[in-house]
LOLOBA-240667 format. One record per residue: y, x, z of N, C-alpha, C in turn; residue in one letter. Coordinates in pm, whole numbers, padded with zeros to 5 digits, always signed. Last residue first. Example, Ala and Ser with C-alpha at 12.3 -4.5 7.8 and 13.67 -1.06 7.14 Angstrom:
2
-00225+01285+00708-00106+01367+00714+00003+01290+00787s/-00569+01319+00780-00450+01230+00780-00330+01320+00780a/
//
This chain:
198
-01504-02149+02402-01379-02207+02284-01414-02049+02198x/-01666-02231+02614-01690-02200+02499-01597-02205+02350x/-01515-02161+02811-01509-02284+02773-01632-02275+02639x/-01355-01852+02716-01336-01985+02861-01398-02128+02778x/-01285-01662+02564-01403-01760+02545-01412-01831+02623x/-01004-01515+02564-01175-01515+02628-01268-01556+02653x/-00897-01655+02398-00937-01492+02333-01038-01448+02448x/-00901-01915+02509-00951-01904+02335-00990-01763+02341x/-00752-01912+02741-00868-01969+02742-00948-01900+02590x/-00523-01785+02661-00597-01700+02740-00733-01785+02719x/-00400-01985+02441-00427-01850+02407-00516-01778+02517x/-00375-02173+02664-00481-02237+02553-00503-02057+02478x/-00163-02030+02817-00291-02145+02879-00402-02149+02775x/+00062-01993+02636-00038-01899+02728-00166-01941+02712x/+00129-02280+02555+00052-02178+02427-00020-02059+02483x/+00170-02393+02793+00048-02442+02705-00008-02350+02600x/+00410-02225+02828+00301-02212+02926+00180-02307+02871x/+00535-02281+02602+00525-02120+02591+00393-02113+02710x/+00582-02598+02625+00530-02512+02511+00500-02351+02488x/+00762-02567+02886+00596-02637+02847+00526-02569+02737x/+00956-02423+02768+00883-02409+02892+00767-02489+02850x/+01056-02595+02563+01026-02455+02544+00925-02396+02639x/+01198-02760+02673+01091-02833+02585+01039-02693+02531x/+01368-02735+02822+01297-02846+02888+01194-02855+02744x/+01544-02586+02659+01438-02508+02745+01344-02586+02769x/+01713-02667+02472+01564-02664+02417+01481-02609+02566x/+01942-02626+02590+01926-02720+02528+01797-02754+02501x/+01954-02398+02777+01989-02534+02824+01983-02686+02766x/+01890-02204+02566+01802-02289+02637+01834-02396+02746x/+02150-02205+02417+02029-02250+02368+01883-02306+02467x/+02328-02131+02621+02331-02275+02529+02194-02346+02461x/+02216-01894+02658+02197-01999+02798+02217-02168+02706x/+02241-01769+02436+02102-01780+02451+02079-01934+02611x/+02516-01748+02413+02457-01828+02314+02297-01848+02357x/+02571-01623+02717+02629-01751+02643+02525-01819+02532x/+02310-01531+02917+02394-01471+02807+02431-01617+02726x/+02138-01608+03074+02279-01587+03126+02349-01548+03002x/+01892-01498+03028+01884-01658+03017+02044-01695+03083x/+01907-01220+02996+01913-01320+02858+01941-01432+02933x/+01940-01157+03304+02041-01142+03223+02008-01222+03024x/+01672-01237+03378+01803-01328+03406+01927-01292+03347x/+01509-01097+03243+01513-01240+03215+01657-01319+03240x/+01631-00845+03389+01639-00863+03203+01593-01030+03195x/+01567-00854+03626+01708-00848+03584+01728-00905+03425x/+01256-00860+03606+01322-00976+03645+01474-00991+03571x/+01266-00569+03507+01187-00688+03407+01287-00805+03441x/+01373-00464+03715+01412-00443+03592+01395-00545+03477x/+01096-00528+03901+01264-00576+03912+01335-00516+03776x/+00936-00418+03754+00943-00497+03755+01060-00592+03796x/+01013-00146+03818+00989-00144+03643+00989-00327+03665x/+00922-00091+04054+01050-00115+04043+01050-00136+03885x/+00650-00170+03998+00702-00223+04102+00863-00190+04120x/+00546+00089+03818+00586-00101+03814+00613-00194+03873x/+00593+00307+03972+00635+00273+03878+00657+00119+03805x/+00411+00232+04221+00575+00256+04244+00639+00207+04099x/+00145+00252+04044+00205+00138+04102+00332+00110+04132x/+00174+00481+03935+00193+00401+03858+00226+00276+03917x/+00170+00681+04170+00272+00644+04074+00276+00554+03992x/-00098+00560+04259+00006+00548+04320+00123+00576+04279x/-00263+00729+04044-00261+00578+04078-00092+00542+04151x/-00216+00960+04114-00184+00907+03962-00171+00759+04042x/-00333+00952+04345-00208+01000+04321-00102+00967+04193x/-00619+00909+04327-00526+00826+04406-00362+00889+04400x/-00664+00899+03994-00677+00959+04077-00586+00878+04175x/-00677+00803+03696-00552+00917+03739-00561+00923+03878x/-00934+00678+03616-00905+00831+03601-00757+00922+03649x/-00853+00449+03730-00938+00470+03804-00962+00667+03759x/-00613+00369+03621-00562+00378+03757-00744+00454+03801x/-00716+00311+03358-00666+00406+03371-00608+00401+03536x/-00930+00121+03394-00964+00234+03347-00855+00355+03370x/-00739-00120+03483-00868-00032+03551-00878+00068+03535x/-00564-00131+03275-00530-00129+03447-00658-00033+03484x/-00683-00347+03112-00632-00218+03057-00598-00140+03203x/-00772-00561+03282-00874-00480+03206-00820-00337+03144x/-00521-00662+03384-00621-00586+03478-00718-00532+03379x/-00444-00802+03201-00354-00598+03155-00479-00573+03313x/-00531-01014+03158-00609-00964+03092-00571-00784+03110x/-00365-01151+03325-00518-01114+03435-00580-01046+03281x/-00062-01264+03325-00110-01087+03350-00302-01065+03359x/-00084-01498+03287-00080-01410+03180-00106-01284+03194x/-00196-01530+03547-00253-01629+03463-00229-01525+03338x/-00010-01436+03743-00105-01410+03711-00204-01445+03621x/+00228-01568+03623+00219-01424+03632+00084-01366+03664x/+00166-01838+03702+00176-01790+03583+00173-01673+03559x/+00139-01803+03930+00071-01870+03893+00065-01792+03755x/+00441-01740+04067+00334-01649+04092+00169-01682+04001x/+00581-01935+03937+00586-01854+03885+00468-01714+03930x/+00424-02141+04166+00450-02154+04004+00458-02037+03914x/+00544-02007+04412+00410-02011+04362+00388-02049+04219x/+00827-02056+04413+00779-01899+04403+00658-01927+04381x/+00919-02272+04132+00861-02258+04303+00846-02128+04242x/+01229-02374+03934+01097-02306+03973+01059-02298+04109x/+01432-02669+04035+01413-02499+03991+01280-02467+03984x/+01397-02901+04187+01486-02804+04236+01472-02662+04183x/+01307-03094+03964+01409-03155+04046+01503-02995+04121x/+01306-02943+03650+01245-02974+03756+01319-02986+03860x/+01454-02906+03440+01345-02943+03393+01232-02967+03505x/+01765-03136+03486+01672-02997+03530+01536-03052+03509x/+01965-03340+03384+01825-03302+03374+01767-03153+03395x/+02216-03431+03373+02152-03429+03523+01992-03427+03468x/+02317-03309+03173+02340-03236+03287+02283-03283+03400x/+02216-03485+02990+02120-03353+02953+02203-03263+03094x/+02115-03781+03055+02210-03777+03011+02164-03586+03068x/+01777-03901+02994+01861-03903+03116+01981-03813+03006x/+01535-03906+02863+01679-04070+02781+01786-04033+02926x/+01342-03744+02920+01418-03737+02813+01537-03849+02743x/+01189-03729+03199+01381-03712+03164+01440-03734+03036x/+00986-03769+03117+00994-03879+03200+01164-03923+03236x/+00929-03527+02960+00899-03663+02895+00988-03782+02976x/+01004-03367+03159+01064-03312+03005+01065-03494+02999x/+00725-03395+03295+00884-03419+03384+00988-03434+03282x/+00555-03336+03096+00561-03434+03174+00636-03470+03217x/+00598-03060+03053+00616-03130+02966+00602-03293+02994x/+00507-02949+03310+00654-02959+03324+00659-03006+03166x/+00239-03010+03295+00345-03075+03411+00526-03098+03419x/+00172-02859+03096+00160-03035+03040+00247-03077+03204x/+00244-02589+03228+00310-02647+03110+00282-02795+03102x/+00020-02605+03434+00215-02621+03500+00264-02659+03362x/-00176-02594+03304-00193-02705+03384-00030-02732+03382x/-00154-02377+03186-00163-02476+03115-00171-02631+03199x/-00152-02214+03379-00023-02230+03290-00045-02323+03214x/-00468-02245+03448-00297-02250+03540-00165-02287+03496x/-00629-02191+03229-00580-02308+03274-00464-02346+03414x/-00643-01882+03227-00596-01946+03124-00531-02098+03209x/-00829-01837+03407-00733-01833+03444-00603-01885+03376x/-01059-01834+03261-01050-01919+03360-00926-01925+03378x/-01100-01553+03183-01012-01628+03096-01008-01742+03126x/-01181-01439+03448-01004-01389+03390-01013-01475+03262x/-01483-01427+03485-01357-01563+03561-01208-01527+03477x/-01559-01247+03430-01614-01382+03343-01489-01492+03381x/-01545-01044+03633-01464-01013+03442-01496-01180+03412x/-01457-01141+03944-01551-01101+03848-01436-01135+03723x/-01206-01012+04182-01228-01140+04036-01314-01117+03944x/-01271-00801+04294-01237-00930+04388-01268-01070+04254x/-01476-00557+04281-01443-00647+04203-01435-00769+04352x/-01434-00212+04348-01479-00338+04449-01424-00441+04306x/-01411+00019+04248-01569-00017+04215-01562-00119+04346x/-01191+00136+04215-01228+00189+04358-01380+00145+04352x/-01059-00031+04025-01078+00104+04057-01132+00197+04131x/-01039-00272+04206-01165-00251+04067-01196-00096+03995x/-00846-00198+04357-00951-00250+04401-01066-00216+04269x/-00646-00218+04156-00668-00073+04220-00810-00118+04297x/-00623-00470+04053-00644-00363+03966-00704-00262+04012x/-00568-00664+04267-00725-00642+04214-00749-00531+04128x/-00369-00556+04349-00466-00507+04396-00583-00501+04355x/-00194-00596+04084-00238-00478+04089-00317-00462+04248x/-00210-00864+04069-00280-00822+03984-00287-00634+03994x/-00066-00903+04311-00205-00962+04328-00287-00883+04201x/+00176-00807+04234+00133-00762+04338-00021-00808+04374x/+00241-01016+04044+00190-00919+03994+00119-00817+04074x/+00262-01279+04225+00183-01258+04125+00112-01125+04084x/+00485-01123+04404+00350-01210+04428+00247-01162+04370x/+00696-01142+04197+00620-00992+04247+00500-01030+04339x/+00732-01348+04145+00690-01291+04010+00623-01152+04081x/+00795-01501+04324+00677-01554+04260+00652-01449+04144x/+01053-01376+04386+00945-01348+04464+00801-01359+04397x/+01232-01435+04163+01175-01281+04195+01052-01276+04322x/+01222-01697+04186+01143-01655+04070+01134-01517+04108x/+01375-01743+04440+01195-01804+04432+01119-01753+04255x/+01599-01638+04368+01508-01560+04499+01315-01619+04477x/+01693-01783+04190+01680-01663+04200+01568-01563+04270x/+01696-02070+04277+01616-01980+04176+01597-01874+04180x/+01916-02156+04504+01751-02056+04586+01625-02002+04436x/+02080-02303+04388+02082-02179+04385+01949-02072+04465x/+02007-02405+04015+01991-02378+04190+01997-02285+04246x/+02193-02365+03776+02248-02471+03883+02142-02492+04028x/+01834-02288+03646+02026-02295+03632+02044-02333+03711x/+01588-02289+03604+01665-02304+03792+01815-02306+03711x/+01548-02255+03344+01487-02392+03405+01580-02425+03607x/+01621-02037+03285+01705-02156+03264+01666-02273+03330x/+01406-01854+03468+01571-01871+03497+01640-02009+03427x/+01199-01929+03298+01218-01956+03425+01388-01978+03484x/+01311-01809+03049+01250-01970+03041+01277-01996+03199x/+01299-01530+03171+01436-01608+03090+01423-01753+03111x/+01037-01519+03187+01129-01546+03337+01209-01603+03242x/+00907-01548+02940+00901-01648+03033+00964-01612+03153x/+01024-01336+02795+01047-01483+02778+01024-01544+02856x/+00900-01094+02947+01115-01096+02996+01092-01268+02934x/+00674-01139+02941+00714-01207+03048+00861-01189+03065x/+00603-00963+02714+00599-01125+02690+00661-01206+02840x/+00549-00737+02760+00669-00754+02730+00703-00937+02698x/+00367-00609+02929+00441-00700+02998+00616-00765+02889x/+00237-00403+02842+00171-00497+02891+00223-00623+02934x/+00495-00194+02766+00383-00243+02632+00264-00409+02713x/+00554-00148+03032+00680-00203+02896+00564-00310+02811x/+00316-00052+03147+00404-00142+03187+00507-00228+03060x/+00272+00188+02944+00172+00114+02993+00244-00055+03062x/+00560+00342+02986+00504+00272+02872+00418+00148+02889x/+00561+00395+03269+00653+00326+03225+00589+00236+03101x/+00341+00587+03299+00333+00424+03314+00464+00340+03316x/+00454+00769+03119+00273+00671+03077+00286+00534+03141x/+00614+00845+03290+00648+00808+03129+00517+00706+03071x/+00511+00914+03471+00584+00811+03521+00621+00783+03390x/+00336+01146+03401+00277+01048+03408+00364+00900+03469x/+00537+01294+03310+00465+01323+03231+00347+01124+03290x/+00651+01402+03604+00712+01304+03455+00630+01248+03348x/+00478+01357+03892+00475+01463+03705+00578+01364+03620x/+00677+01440+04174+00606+01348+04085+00604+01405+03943x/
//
């Protein structure tokens, strides 16, 4: 394998994805105390992204599964799950703060697969171009490359949302952080791609 191009897509990866170590972290606090979180946020997250790199390599290849007009559509997923889980936030907020999980059993693997694609559907535009000049070989390192680059990602949410002062903190504010980071997605993807005429 060239180094030279597992460094590119290391970067390419780091630089496209650095907003999702917050929202697993968010994810992880939100499962504290379950124990099947774990497994249902690493799945929903490689789901997700596993969807955004077929359509990637697919669009490379000159097949479009998600026309370009539809990706700021996508905006409204996270914005749907944020006013849901600012909803559940609302309906817990006079409950005593250990029997409030910001959802009865943790994140779903589809939730988080939701969201992962919802924030990821704009790095398919940066994706294309370059999976379609590095060739099926290039290509295929880059995919390996973010596919364990992504368990790395996962580790790093769950290691912040485990770290004492940061677990205090979102055990305290998460139930009200989560909504607010998946509404600010939601309404940011809709706005920078005109969804809506916004």
């Amino acid at each position: 394998m060239n180094l030279g191009v597992i460094g590119q897509a290391a970067g390419l990866f780091a630089v496209t994805n650095i907003d999702d170590i917050v929202v697993l972290a968010l994810f992880f606090a939100q499962g504290a105390g379950h124990r099947e979180a774990t497994r249902a946020i690493a799945l929903g997250q490689y789901l997700g992204f596993v969807f955004l790199l077929t359509v990637a390599v697919a669009a490379a290849f000159g097949a479009t599964f998600l026309p370009e007009q539809a990706i700021p559509y996508l905006g409204v997923l996270p914005l749907a799950l944020g006013v849901k889980a600012a909803t559940q936030a609302w309906r817990h907020r006079h409950a005593p703060d250990e029997d409030t999980p910001a959802t009865g059993s943790g994140p779903k693997a589809l939730a988080v697969a939701a969201v992962t694609v919802a924030n990821g559907g704009d790095n398919i535009g940066v994706y294309v171009p370059v999976f379609a000049t590095a060739g099926i070989g290039g290509m295929s390192v880059y995919v390996i490359v973010f596919l364990v680059l992504l368990a790395v990602w996962i580790a790093a949410g769950r290691f912040f949302a485990t770290r004492p002062i940061v677990a205090r903190a979102l055990s305290r504010w998460g139930h009200i952080l989560l909504p607010v980071v998946l509404i600010g997605i939601g309404v940011l993807i809709l706005i920078e791609g005109g969804a809506f005429g916004l």
